[in-house]
N, C-alpha and C positions, 0 to 999 in steps of 0.2 A: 682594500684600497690602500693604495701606498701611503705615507707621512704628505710625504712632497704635495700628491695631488688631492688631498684631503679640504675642499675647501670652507669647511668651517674649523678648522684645527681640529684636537686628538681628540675631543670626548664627542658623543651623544646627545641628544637632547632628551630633559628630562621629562618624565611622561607621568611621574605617579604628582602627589601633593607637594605641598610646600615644603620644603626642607628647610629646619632651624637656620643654617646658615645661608640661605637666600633671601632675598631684599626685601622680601614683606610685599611684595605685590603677586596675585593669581592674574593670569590672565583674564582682562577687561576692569580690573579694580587698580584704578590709581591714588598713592597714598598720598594723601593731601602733604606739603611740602614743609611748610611748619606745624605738622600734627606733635605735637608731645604725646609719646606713651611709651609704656617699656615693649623693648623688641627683644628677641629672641638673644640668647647669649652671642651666638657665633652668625651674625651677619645678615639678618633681614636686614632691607631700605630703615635706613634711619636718617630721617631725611632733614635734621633740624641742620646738619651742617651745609645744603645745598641753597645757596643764596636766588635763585632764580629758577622759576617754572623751565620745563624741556621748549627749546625752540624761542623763548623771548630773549631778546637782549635789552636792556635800557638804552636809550640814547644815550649816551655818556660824550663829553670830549675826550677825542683819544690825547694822553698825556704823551710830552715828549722828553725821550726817546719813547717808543712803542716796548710795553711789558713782554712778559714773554709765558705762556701757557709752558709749564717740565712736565711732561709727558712722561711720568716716572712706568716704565712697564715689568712686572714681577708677579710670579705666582706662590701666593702664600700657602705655603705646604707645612702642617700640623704634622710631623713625624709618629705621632699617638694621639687619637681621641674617637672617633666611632670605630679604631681596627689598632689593630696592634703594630708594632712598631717593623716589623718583617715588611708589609705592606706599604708603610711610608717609605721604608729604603727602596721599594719597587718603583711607588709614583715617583719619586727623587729624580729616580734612574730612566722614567717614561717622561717626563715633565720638562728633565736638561734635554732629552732629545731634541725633543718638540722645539725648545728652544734654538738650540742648535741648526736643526734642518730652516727654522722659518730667518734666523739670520744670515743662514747663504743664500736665503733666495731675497730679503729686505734688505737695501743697502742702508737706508739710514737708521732701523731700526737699533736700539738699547735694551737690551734686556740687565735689568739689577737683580741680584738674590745676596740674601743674607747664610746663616748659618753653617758654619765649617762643619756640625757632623753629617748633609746631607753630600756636601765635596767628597766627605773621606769614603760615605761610602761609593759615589763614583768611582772616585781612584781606583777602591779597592774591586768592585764587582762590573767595574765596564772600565778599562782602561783607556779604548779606544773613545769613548765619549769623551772621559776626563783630557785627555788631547785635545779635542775639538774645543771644549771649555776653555783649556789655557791659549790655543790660537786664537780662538773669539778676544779673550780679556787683552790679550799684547796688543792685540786690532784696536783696542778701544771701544767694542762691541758689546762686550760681556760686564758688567761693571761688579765688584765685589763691593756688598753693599752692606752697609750695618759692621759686618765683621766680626759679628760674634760668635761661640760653638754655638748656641742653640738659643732660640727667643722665650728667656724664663719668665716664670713669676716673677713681680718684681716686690710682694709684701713680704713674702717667707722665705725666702732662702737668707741663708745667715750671709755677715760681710764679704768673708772671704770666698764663698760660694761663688759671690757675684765676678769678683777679683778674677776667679778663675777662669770662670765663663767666658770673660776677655781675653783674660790671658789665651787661654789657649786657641780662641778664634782671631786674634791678631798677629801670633805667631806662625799659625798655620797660615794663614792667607798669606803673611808678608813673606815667611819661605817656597811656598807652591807658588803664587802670582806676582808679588812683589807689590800687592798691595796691601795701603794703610792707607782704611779709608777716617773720612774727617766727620761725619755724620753718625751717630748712630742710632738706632732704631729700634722699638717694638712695636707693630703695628696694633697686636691684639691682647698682649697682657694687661690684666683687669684692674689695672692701679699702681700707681710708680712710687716710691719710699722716697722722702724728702731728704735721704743718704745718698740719693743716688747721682745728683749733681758733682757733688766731689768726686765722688768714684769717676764721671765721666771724664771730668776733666783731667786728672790725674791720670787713665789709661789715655789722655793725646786726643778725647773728642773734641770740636767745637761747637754743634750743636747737635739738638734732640729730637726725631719724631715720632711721636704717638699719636691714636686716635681714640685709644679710652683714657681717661672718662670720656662720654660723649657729652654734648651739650647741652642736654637735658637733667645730668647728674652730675657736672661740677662747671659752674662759670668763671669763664675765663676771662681776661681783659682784652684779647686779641687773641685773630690765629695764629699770629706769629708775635713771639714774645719770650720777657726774661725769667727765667725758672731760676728761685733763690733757695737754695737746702738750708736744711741745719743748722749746719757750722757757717753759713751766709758765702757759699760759695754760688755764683752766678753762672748762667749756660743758656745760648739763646735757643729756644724751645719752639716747635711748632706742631700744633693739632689739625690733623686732616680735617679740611673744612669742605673739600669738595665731594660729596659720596661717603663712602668709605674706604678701603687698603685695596681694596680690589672690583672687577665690575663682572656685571653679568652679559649673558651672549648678546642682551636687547640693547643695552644701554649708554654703547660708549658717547654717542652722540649727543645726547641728552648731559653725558658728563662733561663732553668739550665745550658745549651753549655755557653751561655752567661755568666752567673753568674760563671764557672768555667774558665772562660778568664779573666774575670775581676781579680780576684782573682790572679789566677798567676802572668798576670802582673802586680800587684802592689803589689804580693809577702804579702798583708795582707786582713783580714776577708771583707766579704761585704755583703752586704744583699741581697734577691731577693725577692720580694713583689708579692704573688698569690691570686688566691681566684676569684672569677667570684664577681662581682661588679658592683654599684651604684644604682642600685634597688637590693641590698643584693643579699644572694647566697652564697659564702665564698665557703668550697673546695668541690671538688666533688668527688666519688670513681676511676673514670680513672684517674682522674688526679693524686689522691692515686697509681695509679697502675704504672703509671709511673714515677714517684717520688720513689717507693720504687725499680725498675728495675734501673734504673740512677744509686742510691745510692749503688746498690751491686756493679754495675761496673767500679765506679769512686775511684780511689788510690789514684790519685794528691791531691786533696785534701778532705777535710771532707764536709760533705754537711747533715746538722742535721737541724732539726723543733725547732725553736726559738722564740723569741720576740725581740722588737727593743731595750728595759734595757741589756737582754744580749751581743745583738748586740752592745750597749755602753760599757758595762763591756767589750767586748773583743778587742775592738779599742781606748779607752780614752789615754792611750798612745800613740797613732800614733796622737791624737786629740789636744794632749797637743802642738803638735810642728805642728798642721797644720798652713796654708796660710790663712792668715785674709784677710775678704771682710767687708769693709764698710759701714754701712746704708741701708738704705731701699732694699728689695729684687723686683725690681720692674722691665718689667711692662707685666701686664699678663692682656688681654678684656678692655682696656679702656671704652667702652660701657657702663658696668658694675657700670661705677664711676657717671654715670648721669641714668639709666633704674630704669622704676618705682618712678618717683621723690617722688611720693606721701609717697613710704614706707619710703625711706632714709630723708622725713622732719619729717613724726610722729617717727622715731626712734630718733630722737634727740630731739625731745618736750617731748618725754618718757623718755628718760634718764632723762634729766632736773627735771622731776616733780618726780619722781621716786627717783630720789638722795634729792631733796626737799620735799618730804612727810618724808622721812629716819630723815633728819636734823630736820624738827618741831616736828616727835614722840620724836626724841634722848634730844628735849627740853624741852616735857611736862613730860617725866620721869625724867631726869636729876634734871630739876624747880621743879616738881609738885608731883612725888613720882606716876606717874600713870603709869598704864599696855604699855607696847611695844611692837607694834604690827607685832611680829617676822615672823607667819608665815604668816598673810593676806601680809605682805610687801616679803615675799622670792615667796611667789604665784604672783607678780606684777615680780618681777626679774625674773622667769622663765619665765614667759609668752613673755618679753621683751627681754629675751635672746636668745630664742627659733627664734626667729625674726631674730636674727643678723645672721641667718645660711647662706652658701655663696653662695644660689642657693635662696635665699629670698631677704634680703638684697642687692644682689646685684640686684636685677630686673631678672634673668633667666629664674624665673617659667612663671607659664599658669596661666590666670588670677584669675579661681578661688581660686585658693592660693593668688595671691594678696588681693582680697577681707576678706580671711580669716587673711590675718596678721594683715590688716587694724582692722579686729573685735579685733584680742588678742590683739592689742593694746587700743583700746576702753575699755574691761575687766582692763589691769593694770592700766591706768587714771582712772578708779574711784577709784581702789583700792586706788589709790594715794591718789587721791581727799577726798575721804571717811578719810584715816587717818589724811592728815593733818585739815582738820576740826574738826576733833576728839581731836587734839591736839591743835589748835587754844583755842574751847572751854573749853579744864579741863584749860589752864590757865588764861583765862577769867574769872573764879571763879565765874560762873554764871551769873545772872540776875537781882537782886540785887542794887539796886541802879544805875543802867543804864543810861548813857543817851538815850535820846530820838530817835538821829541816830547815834550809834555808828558805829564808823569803825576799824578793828584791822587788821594791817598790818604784813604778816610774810616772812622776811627774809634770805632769806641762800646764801648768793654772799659776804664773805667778799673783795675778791677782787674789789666789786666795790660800795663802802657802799652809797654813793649821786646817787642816780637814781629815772628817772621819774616811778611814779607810776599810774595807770587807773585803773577805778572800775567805774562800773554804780549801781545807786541807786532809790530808789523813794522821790521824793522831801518831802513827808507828807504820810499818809494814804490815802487821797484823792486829788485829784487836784486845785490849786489854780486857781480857775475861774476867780478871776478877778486882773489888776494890774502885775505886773512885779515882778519879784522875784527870788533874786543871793540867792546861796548857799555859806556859808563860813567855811573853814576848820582851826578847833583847834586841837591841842592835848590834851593829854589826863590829862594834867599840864597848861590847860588854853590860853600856846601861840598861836596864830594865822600862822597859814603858807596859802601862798599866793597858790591859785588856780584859774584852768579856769574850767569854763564849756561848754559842748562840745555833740553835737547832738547824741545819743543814737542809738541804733541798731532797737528799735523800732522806728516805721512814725506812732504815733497819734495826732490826734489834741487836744493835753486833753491842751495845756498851759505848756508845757514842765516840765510836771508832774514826767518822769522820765527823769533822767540827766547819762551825762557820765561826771565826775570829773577826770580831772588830776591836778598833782603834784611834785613838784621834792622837795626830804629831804633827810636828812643824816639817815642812815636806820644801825643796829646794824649788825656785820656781820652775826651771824646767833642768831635770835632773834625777839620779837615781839615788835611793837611799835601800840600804841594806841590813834585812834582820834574819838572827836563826828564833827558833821556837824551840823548846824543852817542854819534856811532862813531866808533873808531879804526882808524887798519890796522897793526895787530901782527902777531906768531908767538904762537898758541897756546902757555900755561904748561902745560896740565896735559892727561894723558891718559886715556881712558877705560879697564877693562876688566880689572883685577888687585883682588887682596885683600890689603893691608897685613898682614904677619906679626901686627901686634897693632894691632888695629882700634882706635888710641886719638887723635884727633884732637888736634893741639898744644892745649897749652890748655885741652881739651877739660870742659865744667862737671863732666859727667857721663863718669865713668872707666866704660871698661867693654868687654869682649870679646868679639868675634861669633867662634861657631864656625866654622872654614875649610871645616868636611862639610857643615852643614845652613843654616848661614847664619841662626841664634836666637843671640840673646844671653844667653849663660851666666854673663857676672859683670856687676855690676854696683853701683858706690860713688860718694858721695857726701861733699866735702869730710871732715870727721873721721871721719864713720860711716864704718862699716865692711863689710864684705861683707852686702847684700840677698838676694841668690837664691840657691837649692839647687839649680836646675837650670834649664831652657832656661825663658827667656820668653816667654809669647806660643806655649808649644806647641800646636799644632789638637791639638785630641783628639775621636775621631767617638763619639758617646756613643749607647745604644741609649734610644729614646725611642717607644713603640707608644701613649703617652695621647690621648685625645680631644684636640679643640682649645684644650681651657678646661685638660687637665691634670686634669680630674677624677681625684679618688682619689690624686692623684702628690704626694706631699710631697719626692722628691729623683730625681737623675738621675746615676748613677754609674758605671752600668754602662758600664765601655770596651768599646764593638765594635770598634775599629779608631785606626791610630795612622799621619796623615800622613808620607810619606817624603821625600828629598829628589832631585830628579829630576837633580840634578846639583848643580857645584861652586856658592855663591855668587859673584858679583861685585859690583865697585864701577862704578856706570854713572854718578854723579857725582861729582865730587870737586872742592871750589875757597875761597873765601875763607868762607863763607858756611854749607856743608854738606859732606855726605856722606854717599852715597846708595848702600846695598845689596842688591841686591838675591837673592833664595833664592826657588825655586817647589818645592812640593810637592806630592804629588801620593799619591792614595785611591783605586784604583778607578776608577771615571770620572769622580773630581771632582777639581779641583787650585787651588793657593793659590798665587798672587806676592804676594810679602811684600817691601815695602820699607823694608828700618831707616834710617830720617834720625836724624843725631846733628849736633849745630851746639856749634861751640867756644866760642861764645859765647851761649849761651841753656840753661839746669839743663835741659832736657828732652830724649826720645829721641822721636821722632814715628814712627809706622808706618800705610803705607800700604798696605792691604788688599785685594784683590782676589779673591773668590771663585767660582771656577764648581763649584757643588751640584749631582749629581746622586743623592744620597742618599733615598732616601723612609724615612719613619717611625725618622730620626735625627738627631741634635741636634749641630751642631758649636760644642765649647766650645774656648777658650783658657785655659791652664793658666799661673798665675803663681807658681811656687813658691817662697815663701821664708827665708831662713836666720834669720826672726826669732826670738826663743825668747819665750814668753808673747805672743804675738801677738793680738791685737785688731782688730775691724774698723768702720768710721766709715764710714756711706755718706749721702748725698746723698739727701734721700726731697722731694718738694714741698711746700714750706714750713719747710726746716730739716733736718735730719740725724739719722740714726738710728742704734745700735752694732745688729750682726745678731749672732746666737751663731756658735761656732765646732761647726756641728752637722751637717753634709756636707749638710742640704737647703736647697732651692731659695728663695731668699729676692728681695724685688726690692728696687732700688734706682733713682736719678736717673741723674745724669748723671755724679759722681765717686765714689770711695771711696778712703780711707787706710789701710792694712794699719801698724801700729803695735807694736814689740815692742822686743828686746832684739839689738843688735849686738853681741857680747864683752858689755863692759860701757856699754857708750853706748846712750841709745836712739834708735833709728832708724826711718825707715818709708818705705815703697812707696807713692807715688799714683799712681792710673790713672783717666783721663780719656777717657771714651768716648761715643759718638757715635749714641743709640736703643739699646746692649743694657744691657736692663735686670733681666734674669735673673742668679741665681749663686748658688754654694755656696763655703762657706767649714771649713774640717776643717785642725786642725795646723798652720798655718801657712800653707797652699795655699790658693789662691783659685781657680776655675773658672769662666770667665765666658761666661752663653750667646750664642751670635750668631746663629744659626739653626736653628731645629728646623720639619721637615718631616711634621706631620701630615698628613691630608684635611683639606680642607677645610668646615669648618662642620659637623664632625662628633662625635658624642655616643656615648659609650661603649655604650651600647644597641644599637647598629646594628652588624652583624655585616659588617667588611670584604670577607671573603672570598665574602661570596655567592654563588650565580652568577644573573649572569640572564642568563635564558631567552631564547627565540626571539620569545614573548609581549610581552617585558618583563617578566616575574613575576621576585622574585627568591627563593631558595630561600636557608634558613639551613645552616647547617653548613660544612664547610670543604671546599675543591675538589676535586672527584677527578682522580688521576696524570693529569698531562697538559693538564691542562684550562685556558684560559685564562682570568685571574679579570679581573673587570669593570677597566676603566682610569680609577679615582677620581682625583679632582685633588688634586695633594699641593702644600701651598704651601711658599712659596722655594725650588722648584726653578730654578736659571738663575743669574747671575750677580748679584753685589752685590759694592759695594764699599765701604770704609767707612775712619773714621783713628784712630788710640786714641792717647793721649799717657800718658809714665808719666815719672816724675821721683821723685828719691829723696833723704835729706838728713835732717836732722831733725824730729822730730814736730811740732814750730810753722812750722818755714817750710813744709813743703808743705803742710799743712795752709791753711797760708793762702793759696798759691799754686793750691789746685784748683779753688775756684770759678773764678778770672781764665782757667785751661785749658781748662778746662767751656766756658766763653763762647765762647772761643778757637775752639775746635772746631764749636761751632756757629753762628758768625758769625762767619770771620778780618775782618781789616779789608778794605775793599770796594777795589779798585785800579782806578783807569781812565786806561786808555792813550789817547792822543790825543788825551783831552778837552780843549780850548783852556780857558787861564785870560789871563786879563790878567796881565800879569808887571810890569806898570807900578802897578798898586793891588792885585792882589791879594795876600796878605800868603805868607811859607812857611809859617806855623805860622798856623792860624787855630782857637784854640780856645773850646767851648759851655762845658763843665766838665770838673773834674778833682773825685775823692773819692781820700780815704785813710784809713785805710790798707789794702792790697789785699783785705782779707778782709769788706770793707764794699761788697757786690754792688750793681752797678745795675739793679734789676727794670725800670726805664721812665724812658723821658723823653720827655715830648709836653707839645704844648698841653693847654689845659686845656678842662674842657665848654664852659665859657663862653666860650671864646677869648682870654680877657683875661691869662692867667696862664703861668708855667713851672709844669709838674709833673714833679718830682723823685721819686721811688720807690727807696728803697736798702732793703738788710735784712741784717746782720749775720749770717754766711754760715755761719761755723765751730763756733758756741757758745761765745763769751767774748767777757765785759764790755770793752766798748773804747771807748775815745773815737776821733772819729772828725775830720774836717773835709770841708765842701763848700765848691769853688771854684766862682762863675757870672761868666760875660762880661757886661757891662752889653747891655741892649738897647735895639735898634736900630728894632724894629718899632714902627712907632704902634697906636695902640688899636683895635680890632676894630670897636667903634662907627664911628672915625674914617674906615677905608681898608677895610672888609673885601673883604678878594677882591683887593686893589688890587698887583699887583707893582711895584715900582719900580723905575726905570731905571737906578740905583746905591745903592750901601749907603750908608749913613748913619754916619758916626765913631761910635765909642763909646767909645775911650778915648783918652788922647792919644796920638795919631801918633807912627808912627818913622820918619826918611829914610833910604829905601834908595836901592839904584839902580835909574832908571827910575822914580822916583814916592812916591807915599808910601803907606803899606800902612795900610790902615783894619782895622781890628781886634787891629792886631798886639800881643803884649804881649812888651815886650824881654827877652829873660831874665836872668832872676834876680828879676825882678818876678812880682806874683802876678795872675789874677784879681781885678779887684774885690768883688766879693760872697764874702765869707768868711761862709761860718756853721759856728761849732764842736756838736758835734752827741757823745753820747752813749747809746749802744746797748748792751741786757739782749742774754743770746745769744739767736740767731735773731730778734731784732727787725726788725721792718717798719716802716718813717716812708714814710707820704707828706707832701711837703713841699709849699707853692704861693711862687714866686716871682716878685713885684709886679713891675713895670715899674722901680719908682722902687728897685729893688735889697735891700726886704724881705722877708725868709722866716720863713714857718709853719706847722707843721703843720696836715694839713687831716685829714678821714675817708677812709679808704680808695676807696669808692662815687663819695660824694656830690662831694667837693675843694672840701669845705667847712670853716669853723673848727667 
């Protein structure tokens, strides 16, 4: 049957049971209208938003003028979540048909879609479709809607993640379409970050719509109303109150009775969202047929084919005087906030390196006059973008889609990788009078410029066979900075031929620093393999005692505060967790099943100028924890290095932070700003940091913890509980009865197993190993406060080391710095080039919530104009500021200390504030738009 004469549109009718994302009713059972209970993650009837029974109207007086029923029609297409992501680019490309063919034969019809990566792949795998789409859109037919690349999660992905997501879906649409739409939208992400208001208005939205939370899991003042972030940025918002984002083949009628109740009685315009949906589909011809039967016989009010811009355009008035709700729109799948740990840790090691390959290209052009590499770095942001969608990110899908996020992650790390070595090298200036082992360190954290740095090397070309031999680190100006060395990833017996070097130094905020390495032949100082009666490092920032049984740290103080914890740090506790994948119905997770042991004494396996390294294995059953507590004498933090092998199914391993604060309070890290969570023992999400804030004796004191994708926790009395892995099935919905059994057939039978019997072998995810690093530092409520975004960073992009790489030691400078910003609580979201090529774009955003002034340091630049050279590398840097004589040459960029940056601009930041900045060639700065990096 052809498209054309197909008279229920593209798909089938379904024949088997209920499917998670259909409306909650079997045929002959109707779900009572204001029933409260939890529905399936992805789209049963949830019917607390439908104000009126199928087929009743109220008498109502119709108001004058007559409302108007928007007719919003779109097919909500999940590009990954029961199939892999091949298969969404298929439906994409069967879904626009559909579309396509049913608007040359409906003249008034509108069809709206959102998301630029399901266009591109259009473009690229059906061109002649993609035609038909941009005829449709010039028509006025086709509307580009929402605008974004892909409809992400909106709790986990870090700031600039979101940033991008926009960016590059208002880019793409405004160059393919010419549109820039004014609405934006996520119909189906499980909770929106109280960050996220500014971010919209800043990318050029003027209003929001969602449909989770739904009515039953966060109360609202109105459907249509004012959503106030953070930083008390305002944006008028609205939640699908008719149905839900999409309709099924039975019911559009029953949503238009609705959508004309609505309407009356609030006497103004409202929407009504259709379209067969989540594996695409959008409208179908019955449903045309009774859409256009409705519409002859409806007078009360107007009921026309729209988009959700118009839909603003005809309510922004009523918008302007709605009912403000505050902060975060939460809480929709707790689940959701720990499933798939593995993806939500590589999504923030990807962000990190991602916005850190960005910062050293934006350095070796800025410095060096060489190429930027615009599109290999936006092909790493898609790939990682594409990731953050809210049926990936959040853990929903079916494993092989895990595996595949896991690979396009893998793809944008090298791309990363690849550029910033690209960029290390053009400013290394070659090879060239080298030393021997050189090391060139590169930076982009000014928030946290003294930090320990790691790298492993090769001690020589070949092995020192005989005789003892330290390695000592210089820079690249001769000085000596104090290191340890430390047992390597390789076990050979070569005479510890290759080494792991650490070190802590003061590091440029985003900029290169440069050291060589030399051997000596000494007698080894320090031995491995005991535990210090009092685990207290001389000097030590951070006072504090590791138990000699279990190898946790039990106290722990900071300068004048006083005692933080009531018990062990960082305790595993194996928690009982039986919810679907999304967490459905689960508001907390409390229940201890089980309590990690210690499989023997700890030890200290490092110890030297630099650190000290302990380590404690525990061990559950058949799953066990190496726990390595780093503490450094010179640096406020404790680091711990994690290693888990899980064989746990249908349980959730938390870490336990208990502490001795009295009135304790909690500040966590949400995208786009920070949020307090109550002290209510359920499951809440957060970012990358949190502050635990309360009372020591009588000082006030607090706990920060610095961690690395979990973004699950509870918080009750003091105690904080932080999830790290929970082991549902996979891609599974409370519906579905685990214990089946199937048959011989394949049939599966419900009820629970009989003695003996062996139950099916479902796939439970994060079973296997992971490993992961948490930072926690303690002190007063201002200083870590202001020191956890720069940890955050820390953690998910240390500074980048490379051994061997040749620099010229005759011109290339030791300290070669892009910028520096202060004060540390003032983040750098991005540094790159600019769209145009012509510019620095700077991106900070005032991290903690408080009014500060601030300053930006830039390096004069060296590159010519883009017009001038594009593409052009050149064969030596170009001076930029005046020269210092060292030995061996004269170092081009160098700035002497005590001297500053030439481009100072003083700068003044609301809390949680976002600047993006463009900085000119000729050394001035100004503010640009978020999007556009324009004035």
């Amino acid at each position: 049957m052809s498209r054309k004469k197909q008279p229920e549109g593209r798909k089938g009718t379904r024949t088997s049971g209920t499917c998670p994302r259909e409306e909650g009713r079997k045929k002959g059972r109707q779900v009572p209208l204001r029933e409260k209970r939890h529905v399936s993650p992805k789209g049963r009837r949830q019917e607390e938003g439908e104000h009126a029974p199928a087929g009743h109207v109220p008498p109502v007086r119709v108001p004058e003028p007559r409302p108007t029923v928007h007719l919003i029609c779109n097919a909500h297409l999940d590009p990954v979540w029961q199939w892999r992501w091949e298969e969404g680019a298929s439906e994409a490309l069967a879904t626009f048909r559909n579309a396509v063919d049913i608007l040359d034969e409906h003249p008034d019809l509108v069809f709206c879609h959102n998301e630029a990566v399901l266009y591109q792949w259009a473009e690229e795998l059906d061109p002649a479709l993609f035609d038909a789409i941009l005829r449709h859109v010039r028509a006025g037919r086709w509307a580009v809607a929402g605008g974004w690349f892909i409809q992400p999660d909106l709790n986990l992905p870090g700031t600039e993640s979101l940033v991008r997501t926009i960016a590059e879906g208002r880019m793409y649409f405004g160059e393919r379409f010419g549109a820039v739409p004014r609405v934006a939208y996520n119909f189906d992400s499980f909770g929106h970050s109280g960050g996220l208001p500014q971010i919209l208005r800043r990318a050029g939205y003027e209003m929001y719509i969602h449909m989770r939370p739904q009515a039953h899991e966060l109360s609202l003042p109105a459907d249509l109303y004012r959503w106030r972030g953070v930083d008390g940025t305002t944006i008028p918002a609205y939640r699908i109150a008719i149905g839900l984002y999409h309709t099924e083949r039975d019911n559009i009628e029953d949503r238009l009775r609705a959508g004309v109740a609505l309407a009356l009685k609030l006497g103004r315009d409202v929407p009504v969202f259709w379209g067969l949906g989540n594996h695409g589909g959008g409208a179908t011809r019955r449903d045309l047929g009774v859409i256009d039967a409705f519409i002859a016989g409806e007078t009360r009010v107007r009921v026309l084919h729209s988009t959700p811009d118009r839909f603003y355009e005809a309510v922004k008035d009523a918008a302007a005087g709605a009912p403000v709700f505050d902060g975060d729109l939460q809480r929709s799948f707790t689940g959701c906030y720990t499933s798939l740990s593995r993806v939500k840790r590589r999504a923030v090691a990807s962000l990190g390196r991602i916005v850190q390959a960005e910062a050293f290209s934006a350095a070796s052009w800025w410095l060096a006059g060489v190429g930027f590499p615009e599109t290999e770095l936006g092909e790493a942001w898609n790939m990682h973008n594409f990731n953050d969608f809210h049926d990936i990110l959040t853990g929903s899908c079916v494993e092989p889609a895990e595996r595949d996020a896991l690979d396009l992650y893998g793809r944008a790390e090298d791309i990363s990788r690849s550029a910033a070595l690209r960029a290390a090298a053009s400013l290394n200036l070659g090879s060239a009078s080298s030393p021997a082992l050189p090391i060139t360190v590169f930076s982009a954290n000014p928030s946290l410029r003294r930090v320990p740095v790691e790298f492993e090397c090769m001690a020589d070309y070949r092995p020192f066979w005989k005789g003892k031999w330290r390695l000592r680190l210089f820079r690249a100006d001769g000085r000596e900075v104090a290191c340890q060395e430390e047992q390597p990833e390789a076990l050979l017996p070569f005479n510890d031929w290759r080494r792991r070097v650490s070190f802590i130094d003061d590091l440029p905020g985003v900029g290169v620093s440069r050291y060589f390495i030399k051997a000596f032949e000494e007698k080894p100082e320090k031995k491995r393999g005991y535990v210090p009666e009092v685990h207290v490092p001389e000097s030590s920032a951070l006072v504090h005692r590791i138990d000699r049984m279990t190898g946790l740290v039990t106290s722990l103080k900071a300068g004048l505060a006083g005692e933080v914890l009531a018990g062990p740090l960082l305790e595993p506790l194996v928690v009982e967790d039986t919810a679907d994948s999304w967490g459905t119905g689960r508001t907390s997770y409390r229940k201890i099943a089980g309590r990690f042991r210690p499989a023997g004494r700890p030890s200290v396996i490092e110890q030297g100028a630099v650190r000290t390294v302990t380590r404690s294995v525990l061990v559950y059953r058949n799953s066990r924890i190496v726990m390595d507590a780093v503490s450094y004498p010179r640096w406020p933090v404790l680091e711990f290095r994690i290693r888990v092998v899980w064989n746990e199914e249908r349980r959730r391993l938390k870490l336990r932070v208990p502490t001795a604060l009295a009135s304790a309070g909690l500040l966590c890290e949400v995208p786009g700003g920070a949020i307090r969570h109550p002290s209510d023992g359920e499951e809440h999400v957060h970012g990358r940091w949190l502050v635990i804030e309360g009372k020591s004796g009588r000082k006030a004191a607090a706990i920060g913890v610095a961690s690395s994708g979990q973004h699950g926790l509870d918080f009750l009395d003091g105690e904080l509980r932080l999830s790290v892995l929970r082991s549902s099935a996979y891609c599974y919905e409370q519906g579905f009865d685990l214990d089946a059994q199937a048959t011989k057939t394949g049939a599966r039978t419900s009820g629970t197993c009989p003695p003996g019997a062996c139950p099916p072998a479902w796939k439970f995810a994060d079973i296997g190993v992971h490993e992961f690093r948490i930072l926690v530092t303690a002190g007063s409520p201002a200083a870590v406060g202001a020191i956890m975004p720069g940890l955050a960073d820390h953690l998910a992009a240390p500074p980048a080391a490379y051994p061997h790489l040749p620099y010229d030691s005759g011109r290339a400078p030791s300290i070669e710095p892009l910028l520096d910003v202060r004060p540390a609580s003032i983040r750098l979201l991005a540094c790159k080039r600019s769209w145009d090529g012509e510019a620095l774009i700077v991106r900070l955003q005032e991290a903690v919530g408080r009014k500060t002034k601030a300053r930006l340091s830039v390096a004069a630049c060296a590159a010519k104009a883009e017009k001038e050279e594009r593409g052009h590398v050149p064969s030596e840097h170009v001076p930029i500021v005046d020269p210092a004589r060292v030995p061996g040459g004269r170092e081009r960029g160098h700035v002497p200390e005590g001297q500053v940056l030439p481009v100072r601009v003083p700068l003044s930041f609301q809390p949680f504030e976002i600047k993006t900045l463009c900085v000119e060639r000729d050394g001035t700065c100004r503010p640009v738009r978020l999007i556009e990096e324009d004035g």
